[in-house]
TIPAFI-457097 format. One record per residue: residue in one letter; x, y, z of N, C-alpha, C, O, CB in turn. Coordinates in steps of 0.2 Angstrom, whole numbers, plus 5000, padded with zeros to 4 digits. Glycine has a CB too. Layout:
% residues N
AXYZXYZXYZXYZXYZ ...
This chain:
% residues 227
X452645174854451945214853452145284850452645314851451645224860 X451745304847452045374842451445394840451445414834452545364837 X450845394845450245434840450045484848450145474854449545374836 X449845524844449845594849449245614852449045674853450145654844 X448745564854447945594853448145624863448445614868447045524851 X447645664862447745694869447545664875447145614875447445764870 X447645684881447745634885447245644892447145704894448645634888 X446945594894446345624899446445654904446945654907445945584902 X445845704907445945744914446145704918446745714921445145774917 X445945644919445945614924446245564923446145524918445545604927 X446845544929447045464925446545404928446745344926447845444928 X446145414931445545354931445045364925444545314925445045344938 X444945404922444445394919444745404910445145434908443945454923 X444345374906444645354900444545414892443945414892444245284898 X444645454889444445494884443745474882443345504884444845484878 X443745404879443445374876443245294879443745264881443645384870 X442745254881442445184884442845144877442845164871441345174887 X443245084881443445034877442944984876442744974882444045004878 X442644954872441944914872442344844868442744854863441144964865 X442344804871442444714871442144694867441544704868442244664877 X442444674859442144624856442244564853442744534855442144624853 X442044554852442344464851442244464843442244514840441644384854 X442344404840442344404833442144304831442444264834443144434831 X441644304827441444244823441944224817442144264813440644254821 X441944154816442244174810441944104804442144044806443244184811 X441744114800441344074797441844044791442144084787440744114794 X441943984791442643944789442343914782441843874782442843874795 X442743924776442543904769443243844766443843844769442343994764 X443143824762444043794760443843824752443243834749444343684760 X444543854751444643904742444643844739444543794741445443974740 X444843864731444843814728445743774726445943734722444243834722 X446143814732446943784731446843724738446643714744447743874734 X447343684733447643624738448243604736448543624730447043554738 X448543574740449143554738449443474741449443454747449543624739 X449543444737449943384738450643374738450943334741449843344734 X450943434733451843424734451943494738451543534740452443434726 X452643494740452843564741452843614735452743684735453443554743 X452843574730452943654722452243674723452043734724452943614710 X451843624723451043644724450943694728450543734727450643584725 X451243674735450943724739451343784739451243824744450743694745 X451743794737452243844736451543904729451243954730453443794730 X451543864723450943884719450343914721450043954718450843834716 X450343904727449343894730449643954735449444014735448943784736 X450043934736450443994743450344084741450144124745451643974743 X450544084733450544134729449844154726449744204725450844124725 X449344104725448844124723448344124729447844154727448644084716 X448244104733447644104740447444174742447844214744447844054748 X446844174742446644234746447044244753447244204757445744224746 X447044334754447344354758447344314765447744304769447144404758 X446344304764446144274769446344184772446144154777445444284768 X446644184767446844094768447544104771447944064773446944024758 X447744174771448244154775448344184782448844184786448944154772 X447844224783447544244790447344184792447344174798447044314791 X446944134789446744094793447244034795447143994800446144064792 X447644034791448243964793448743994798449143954800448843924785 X448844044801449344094805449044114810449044084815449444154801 X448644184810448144224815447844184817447844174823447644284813 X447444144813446944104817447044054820446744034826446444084815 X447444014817447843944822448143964828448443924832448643914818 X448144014829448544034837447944044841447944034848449044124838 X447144054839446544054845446543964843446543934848445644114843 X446543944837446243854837446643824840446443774843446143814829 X447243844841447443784845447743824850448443824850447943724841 X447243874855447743894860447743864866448243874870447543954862 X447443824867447543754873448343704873448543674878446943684871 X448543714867449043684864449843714867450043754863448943704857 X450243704872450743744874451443734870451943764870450643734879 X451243654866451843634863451843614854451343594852452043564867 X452243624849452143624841452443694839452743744841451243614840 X452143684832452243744830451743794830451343794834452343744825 X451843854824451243924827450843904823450343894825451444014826 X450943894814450243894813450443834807450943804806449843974811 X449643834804449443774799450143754794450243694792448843794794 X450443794792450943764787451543724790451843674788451143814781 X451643754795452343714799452143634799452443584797452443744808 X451343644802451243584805451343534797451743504796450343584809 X450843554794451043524788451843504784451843454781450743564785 X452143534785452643554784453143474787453443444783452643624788 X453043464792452943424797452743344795453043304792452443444801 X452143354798451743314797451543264792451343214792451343324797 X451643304786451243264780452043264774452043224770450243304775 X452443294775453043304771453543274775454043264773453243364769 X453443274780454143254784454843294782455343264779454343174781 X454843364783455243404783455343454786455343514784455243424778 X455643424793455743474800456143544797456043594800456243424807 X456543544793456943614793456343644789456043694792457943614789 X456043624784455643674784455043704787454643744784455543674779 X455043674792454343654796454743734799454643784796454143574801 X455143724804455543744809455643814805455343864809456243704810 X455943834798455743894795455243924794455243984792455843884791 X454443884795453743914794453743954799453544014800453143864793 X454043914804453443944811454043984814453944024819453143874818 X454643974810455044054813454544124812454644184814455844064808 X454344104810453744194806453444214813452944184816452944184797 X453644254814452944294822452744344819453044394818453244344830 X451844344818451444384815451544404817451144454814451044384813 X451644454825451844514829452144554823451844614823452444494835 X452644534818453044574816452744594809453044624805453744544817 X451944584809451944624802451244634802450844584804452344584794 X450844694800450344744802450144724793449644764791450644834806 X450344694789449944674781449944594780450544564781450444724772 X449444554777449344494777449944504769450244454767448344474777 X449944524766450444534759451044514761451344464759450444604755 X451244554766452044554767451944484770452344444767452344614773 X451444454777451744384780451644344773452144314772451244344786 X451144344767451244304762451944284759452244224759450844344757 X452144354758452944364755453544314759453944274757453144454756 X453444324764453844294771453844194768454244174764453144304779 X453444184772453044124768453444084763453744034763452444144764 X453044154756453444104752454244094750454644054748453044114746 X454444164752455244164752455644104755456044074752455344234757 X455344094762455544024762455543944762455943894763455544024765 X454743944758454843874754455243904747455443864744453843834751 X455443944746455643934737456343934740456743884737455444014729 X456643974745457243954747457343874751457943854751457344004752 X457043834752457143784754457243724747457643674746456543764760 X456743754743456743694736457243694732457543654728456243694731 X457443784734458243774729458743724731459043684728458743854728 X458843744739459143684743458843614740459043574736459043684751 X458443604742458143524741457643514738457143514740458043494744 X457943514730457543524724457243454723456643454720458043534718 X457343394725457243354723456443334730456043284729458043314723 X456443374734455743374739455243424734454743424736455843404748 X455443434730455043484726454143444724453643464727455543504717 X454243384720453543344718453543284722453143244720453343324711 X454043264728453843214733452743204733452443244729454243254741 X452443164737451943164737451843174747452043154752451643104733 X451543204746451443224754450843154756450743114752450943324756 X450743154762450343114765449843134765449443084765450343094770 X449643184766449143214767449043274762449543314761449143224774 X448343284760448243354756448343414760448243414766447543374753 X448543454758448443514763447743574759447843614755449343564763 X447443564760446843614756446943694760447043694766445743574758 X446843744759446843804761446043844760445643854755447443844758 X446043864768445443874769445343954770445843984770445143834775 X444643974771444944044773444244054777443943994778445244114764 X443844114779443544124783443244194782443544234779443944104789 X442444214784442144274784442144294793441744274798441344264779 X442644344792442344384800441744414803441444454800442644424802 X441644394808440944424811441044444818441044414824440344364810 X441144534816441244554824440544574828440044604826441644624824 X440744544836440244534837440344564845440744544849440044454835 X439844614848439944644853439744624860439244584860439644694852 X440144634865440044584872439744644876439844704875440844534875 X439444594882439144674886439744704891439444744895438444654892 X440244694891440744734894441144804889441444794884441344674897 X441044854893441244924891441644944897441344954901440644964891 X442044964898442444994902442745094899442945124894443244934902 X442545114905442545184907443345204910443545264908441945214912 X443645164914444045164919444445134918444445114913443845154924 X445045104922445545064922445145004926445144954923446145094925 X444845014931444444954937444044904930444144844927443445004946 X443544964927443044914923443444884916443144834913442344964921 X444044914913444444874911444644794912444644744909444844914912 X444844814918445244744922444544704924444644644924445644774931 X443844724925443444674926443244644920443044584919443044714930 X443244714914442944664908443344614904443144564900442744714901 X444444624908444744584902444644514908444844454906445644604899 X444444524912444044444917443644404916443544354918443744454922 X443044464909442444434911442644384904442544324904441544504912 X442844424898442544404890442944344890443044324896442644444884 X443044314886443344244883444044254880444344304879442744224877 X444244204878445144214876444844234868445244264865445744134877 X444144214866444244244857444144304858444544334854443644234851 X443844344862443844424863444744434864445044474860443244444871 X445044404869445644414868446144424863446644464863445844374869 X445944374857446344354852445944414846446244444841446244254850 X445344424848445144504843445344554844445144604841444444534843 X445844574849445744644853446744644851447044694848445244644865 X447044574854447744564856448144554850448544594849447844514860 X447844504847448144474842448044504835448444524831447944424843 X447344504833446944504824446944594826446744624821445844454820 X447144614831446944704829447444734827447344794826446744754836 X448144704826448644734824448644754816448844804813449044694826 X448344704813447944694806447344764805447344804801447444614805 X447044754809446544804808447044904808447044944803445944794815 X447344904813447544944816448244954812448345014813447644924821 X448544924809449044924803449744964807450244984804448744974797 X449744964816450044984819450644924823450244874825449645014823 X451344894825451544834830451144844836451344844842452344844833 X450544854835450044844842449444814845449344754843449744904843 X449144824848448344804848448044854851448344904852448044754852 X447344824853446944874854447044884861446844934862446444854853 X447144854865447244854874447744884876447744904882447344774877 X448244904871448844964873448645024871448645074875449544954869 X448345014864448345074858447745124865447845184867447945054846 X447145084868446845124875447045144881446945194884446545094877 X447545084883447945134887448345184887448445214892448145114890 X448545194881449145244881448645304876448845364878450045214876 X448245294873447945354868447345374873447145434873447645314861 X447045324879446345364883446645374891446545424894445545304883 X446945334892447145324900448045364899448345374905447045214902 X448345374895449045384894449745324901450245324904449045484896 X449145284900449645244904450445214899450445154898449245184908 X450845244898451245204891451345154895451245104892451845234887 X451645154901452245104904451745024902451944984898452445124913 X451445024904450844974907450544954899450444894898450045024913 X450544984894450444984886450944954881450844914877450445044884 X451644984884452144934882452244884883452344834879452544944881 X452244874891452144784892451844754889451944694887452044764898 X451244774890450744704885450844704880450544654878450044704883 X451244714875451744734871452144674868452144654862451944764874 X452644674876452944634877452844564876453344534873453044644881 X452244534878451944464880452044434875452144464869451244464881 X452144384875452444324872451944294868451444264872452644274877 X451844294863450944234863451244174860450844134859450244274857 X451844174858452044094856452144044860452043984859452744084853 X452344064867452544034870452243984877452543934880452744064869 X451344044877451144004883450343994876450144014870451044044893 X450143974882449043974879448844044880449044084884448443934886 X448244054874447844104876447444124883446944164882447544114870 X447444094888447344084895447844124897447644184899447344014898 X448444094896449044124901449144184897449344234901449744074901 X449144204891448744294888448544314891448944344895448244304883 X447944304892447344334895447744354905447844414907446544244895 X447944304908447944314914448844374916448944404921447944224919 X449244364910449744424911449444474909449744534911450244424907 X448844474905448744554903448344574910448344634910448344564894 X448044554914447744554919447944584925447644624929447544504921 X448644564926449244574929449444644928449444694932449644524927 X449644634924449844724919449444774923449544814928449444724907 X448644754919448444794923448244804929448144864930448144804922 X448244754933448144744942448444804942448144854942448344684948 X449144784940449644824944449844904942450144944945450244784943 X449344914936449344984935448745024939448645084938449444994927 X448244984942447945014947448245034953448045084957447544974948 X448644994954448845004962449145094961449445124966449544934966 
């Protein structure tokens, strides 16, 4: 954490109320598809920003019931319709944790299909089994009736909302925010100055369980910075 805003009278009570939102997201397909790997290496480079927040960021709320696979849409693909586990295994090495610009995970991406075809040039115009079309999506933020003043009504509102409020606040705010953060830290350490309790959530894993099991560590975090 390294931003400096000042820190409240009280440690129960917040600078500013964190207000719970959720987010809609209205699903379109662009006009890239791809059948080979060249193809989609091509399409990879030209898709809106937004086609690849939605095969990434968003594949982690669409399939958060999901505790086993890869992270997002191209692995699976990757997979599935090419039959090419090392590069599958390459896709879903990328943790969007680690990058606050949809450009840079692009760059990522493609770095490693064009590195895999130099290796295996000959998978280059194979035909996949399946198309892969890339889709992309219009966000629609959308406000829930939980507001928290306090640390208590914190803990009660990350109880009350839904794992997509979760995935707006935890996950897609790092994008907004252009910070390694979210929003549920960047409040406790900026209104409540709880850092300790800020960096742990921090911590959390989101590859590795469901956005449920998100939801109930970050709960935890905070129980425990009540006491």
């Amino acid at each position: 954490m390294t931003t400096t805003a000042a820190r409240p009278a009280s440690p129960n009570t917040a600078v500013k109320p964190f207000y719970f939102n959720t987010s809609a997201h209205l699903l379109r397909i662009t006009q890239q598809k791809a059948t080979t790997l060249l193809e989609f290496l091509e399409a990879l480079r030209e898709c809106p920003e937004g086609s690849i927040f939605q095969h990434t960021f968003r594949t982690l709320q669409e399939h958060h019931f999901i505790r086993e696979g890869f992270s997002n849409d191209f692995a699976h693909w990757a997979l599935s319709a090419c039959n090419e586990p090392s590069l599958a295994e390459g896709l879903a090495s990328i943790d969007v944790r680690e990058f606050t610009s949809v450009s840079q995970l692009r760059d990522s991406f493609v770095q490693i299909v064009e590195e895999f075809l130099r290796r295996t040039p000959a998978a280059a115009n194979r035909a996949a089994r399946e198309t892969f079309y890339f889709c992309s999506s219009d966000i629609v933020v959308i406000p829930t009736n939980f507001v928290a003043r306090t640390l208590q009504e914190f803990a009660e509102g990350l109880r009350g909302v839904s794992v997509h409020s979760i995935q707006h606040h935890f996950i897609e705010a790092r994008l907004r925010l252009k910070l390694m953060s979210n929003d549920f830290s960047q409040w406790l350490y900026e209104d409540l100055g709880l850092t300790e309790a800020a960096r742990q959530l921090n911590r959390i894993d989101i590859y590795t369980v469901t956005l449920d099991d998100v939801k109930n560590q970050i709960i935890r975090i905070v129980e425990r910075a009540l006491i």
